[in-house]
C-alpha positions in Angstrom: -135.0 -166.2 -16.8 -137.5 -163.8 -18.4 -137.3 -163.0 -22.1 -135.9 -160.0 -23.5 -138.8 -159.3 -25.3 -142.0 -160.9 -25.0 -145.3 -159.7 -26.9 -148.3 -161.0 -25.8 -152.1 -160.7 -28.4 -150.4 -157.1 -30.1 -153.2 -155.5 -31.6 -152.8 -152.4 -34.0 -155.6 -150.6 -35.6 -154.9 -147.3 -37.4 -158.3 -144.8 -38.4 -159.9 -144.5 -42.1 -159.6 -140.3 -41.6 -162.0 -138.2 -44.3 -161.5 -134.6 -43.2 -160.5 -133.2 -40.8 -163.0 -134.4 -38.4 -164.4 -137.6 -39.6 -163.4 -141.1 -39.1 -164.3 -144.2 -41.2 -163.5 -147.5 -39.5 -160.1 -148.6 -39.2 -157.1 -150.8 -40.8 -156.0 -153.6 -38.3 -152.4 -153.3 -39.1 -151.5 -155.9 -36.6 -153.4 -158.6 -35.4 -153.3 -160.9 -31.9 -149.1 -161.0 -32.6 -147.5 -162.9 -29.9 -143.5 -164.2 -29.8 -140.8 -163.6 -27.4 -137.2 -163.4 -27.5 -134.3 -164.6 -25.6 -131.5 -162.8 -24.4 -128.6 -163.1 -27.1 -130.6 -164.4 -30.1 -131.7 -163.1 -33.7 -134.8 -163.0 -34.8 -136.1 -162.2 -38.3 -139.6 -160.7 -39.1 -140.4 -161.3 -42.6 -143.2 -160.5 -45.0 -144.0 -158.6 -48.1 -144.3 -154.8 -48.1 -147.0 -153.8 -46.0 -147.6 -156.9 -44.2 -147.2 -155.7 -41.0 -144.1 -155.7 -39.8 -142.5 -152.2 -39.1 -145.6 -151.7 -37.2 -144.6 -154.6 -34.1 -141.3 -152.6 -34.6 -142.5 -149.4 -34.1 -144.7 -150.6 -31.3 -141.9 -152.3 -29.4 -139.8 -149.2 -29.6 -142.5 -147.3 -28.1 -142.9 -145.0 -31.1 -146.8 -145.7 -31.8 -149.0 -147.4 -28.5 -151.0 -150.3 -29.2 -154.5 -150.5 -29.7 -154.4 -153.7 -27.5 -152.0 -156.4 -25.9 -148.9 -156.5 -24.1 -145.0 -155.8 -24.3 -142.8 -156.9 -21.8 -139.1 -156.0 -22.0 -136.7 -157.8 -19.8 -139.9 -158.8 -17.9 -141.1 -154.9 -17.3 -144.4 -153.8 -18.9 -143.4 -151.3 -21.7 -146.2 -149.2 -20.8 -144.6 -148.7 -17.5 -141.2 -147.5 -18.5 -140.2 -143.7 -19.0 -138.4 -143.4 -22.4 -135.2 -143.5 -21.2 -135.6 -146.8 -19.8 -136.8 -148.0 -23.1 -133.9 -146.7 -24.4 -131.4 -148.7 -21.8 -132.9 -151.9 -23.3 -133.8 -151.6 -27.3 -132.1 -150.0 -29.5 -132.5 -149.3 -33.2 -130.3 -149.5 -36.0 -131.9 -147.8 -39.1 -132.2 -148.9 -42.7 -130.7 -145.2 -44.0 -127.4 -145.4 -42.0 -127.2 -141.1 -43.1 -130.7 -139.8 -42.5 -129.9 -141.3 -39.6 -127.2 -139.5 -38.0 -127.3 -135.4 -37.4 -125.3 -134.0 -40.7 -124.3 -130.9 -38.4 -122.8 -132.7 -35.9 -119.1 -134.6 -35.2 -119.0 -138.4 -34.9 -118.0 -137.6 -31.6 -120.3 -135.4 -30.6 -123.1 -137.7 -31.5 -121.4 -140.7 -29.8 -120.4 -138.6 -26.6 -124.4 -137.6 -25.9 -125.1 -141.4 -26.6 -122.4 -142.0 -24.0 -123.8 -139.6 -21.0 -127.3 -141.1 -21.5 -126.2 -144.4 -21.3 -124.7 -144.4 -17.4 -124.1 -142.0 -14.1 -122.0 -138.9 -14.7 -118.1 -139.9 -16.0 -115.3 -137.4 -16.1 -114.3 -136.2 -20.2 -111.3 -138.6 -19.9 -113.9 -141.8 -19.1 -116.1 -140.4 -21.7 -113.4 -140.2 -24.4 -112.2 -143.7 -23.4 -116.1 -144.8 -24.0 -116.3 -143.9 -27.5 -112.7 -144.8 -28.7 -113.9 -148.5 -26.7 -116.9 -147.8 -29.4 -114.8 -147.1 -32.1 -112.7 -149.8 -31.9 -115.8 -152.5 -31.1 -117.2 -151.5 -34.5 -114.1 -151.1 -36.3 -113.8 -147.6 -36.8 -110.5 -145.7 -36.3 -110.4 -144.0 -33.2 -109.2 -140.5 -35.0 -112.4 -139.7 -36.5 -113.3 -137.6 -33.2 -114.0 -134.6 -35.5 -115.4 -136.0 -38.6 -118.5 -135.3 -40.4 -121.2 -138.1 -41.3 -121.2 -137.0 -44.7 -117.4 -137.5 -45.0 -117.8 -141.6 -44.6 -118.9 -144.6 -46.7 -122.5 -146.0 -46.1 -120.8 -148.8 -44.3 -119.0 -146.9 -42.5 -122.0 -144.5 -41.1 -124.0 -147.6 -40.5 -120.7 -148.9 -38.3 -121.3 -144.9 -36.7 -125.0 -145.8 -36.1 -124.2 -149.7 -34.6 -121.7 -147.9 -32.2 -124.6 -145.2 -31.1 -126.7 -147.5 -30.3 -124.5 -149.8 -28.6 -123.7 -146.7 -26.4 -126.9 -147.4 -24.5 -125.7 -151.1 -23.7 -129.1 -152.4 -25.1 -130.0 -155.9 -24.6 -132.0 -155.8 -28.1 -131.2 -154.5 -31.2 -134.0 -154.0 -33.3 -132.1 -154.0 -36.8 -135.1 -152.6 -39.8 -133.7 -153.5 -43.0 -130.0 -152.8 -41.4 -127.8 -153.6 -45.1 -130.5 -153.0 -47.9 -129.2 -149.6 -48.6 -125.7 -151.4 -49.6 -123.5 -152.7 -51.2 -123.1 -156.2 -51.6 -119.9 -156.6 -49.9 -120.6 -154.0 -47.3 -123.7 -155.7 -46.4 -121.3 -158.8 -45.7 -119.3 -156.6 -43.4 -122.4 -155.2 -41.2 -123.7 -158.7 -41.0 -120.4 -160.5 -39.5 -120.3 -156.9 -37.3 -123.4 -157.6 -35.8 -122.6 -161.6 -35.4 -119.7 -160.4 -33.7 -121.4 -158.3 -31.3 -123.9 -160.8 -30.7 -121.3 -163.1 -29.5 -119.2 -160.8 -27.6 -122.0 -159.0 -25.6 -124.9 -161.3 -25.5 -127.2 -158.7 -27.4 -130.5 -160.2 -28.8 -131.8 -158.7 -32.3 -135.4 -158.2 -33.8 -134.4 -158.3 -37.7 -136.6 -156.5 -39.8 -135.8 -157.8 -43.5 -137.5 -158.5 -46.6 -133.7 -160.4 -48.0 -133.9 -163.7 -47.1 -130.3 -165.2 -47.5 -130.1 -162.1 -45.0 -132.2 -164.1 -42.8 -130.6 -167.3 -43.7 -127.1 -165.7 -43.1 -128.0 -164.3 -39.8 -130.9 -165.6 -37.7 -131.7 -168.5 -35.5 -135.7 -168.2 -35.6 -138.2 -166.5 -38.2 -141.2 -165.5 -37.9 -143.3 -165.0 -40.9 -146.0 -162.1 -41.0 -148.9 -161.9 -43.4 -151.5 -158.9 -43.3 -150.3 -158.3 -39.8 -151.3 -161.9 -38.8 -148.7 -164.4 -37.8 -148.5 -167.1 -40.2 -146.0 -169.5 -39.0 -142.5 -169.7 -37.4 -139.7 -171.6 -36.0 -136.2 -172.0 -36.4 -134.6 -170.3 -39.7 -132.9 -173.5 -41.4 -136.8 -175.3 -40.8 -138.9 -172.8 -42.2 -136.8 -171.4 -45.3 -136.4 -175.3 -46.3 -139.5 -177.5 -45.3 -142.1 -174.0 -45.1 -145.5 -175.1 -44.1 -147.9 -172.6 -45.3 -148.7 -171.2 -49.1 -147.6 -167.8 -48.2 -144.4 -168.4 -46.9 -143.5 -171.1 -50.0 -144.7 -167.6 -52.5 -142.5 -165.0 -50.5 -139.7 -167.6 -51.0 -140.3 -168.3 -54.6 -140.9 -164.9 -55.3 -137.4 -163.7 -53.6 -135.7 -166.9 -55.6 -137.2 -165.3 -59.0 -135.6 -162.1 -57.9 -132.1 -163.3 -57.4 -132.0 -165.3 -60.9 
């Protein structure tokens, strides 16, 4: 069985620009990055701020091409697919749950255009029945048909923006920072949400996090990123307990110092 996702020597170099016209070397944002992931399991990326890591998101959702290497998802070469296909396999939930979703437009407006790009043409009754199914998979009432994003909870529009995405019937998730905007017991919530989705469809995630008892709580491998260099990785209750390397002993001191 192929891997969900499988990355093979990524490579990422963004230009030094002075002017308009003139370029001075380059930043290798990511470096030789290779991992893959299995259908129905949780990853975590980890790493300080800057290290690397939203750029192998980014480059997996197809947002920014690589300067060099390889993405495969569900055994396809990214580069191959149209948007749309990209779309029918990875989804994103964002960190910002409101800049997220169109303030202008209904919840179920936003979750019924989610819904006719996810399949063949439905009647309106099969695509009402869609979202309510949506509703009620993410624990939303199903009479919010008319309601505003700005008229919910964070939770609640990051609840909106789990159901969106799982309109496309994705088989990953990449989650960036999916909690850190927040609350404590909300964060709780969206975690055991996305457990449960996990078990009940079989959807592998690419975690994005800086929180490590997020990590802790929620994935089965890490890997841990250092100036866009892999530094090491392996399963989550290894590597946060028994870490090998330097860096990844700091970044767990340092995120133990911050929760004292």
């Amino acid at each position: 069985m192929n891997p969900i996702v499988e990355v093979k020597n990524l490579c990422k170099s963004f230009p030094i620009e002075r002017g308009i016209f003139q370029t001075y070397g380059a930043v290798d944002a990511v470096r030789k990055i290779s991992f893959s992931i299995s259908a129905g399991e949780i990853v975590a990326l980890v790493g300080e701020s800057g290290s690397g890591k939203s750029t192998i998101g980014r480059l997996i959702q197809g947002l920014i091409q690589s300067s060099s290497g390889e993405i495969f998802l569900d055994g396809k070469d990214a580069s191959s697919l149209s948007s749309l296909q990209r779309a029918h396999l990875v989804q994103t939930i964002f960190q910002d749950p409101y800049s997220s979703l169109n303030p202008k437009r209904s919840v179920g407006s936003i979750l019924l255009e989610a819904v006719r790009q996810s399949q063949t043409r439905m009647d309106p009754d099969e695509e009402i029945a869609q979202v309510q199914n949506l509703l009620e998979s993410t624990g939303l009432p199903k009479n919010i048909f008319q309601d505003y994003p700005h008229q919910f909870s964070g939770g609640q529009r990051q609840r909106i923006g789990i159901a969106r995405a799982l309109a496309m019937k994705p088989k990953l998730i990449l989650a960036d920072e999916p909690v850190s905007a927040l609350d404590m017991s909300t964060q709780s919530q969206i975690l055991n949400l996305l457990l449960q989705l996990n078990s009940q469809f079989g959807i592998a995630y690419l975690l994005i996090s800086h929180d490590l008892s997020v990590v802790r709580q929620v994935a089965d491998r890490v890997l841990v990123i250092r100036n866009g260099e892999m530094v090491e990785q392996g399963p989550v209750s290894e590597i946060l307990s028994h870490p090998k390397e330097s860096y990844t002993q700091n970044l767990i001191r340092a995120v133990e110092a911050l929760e004292i």
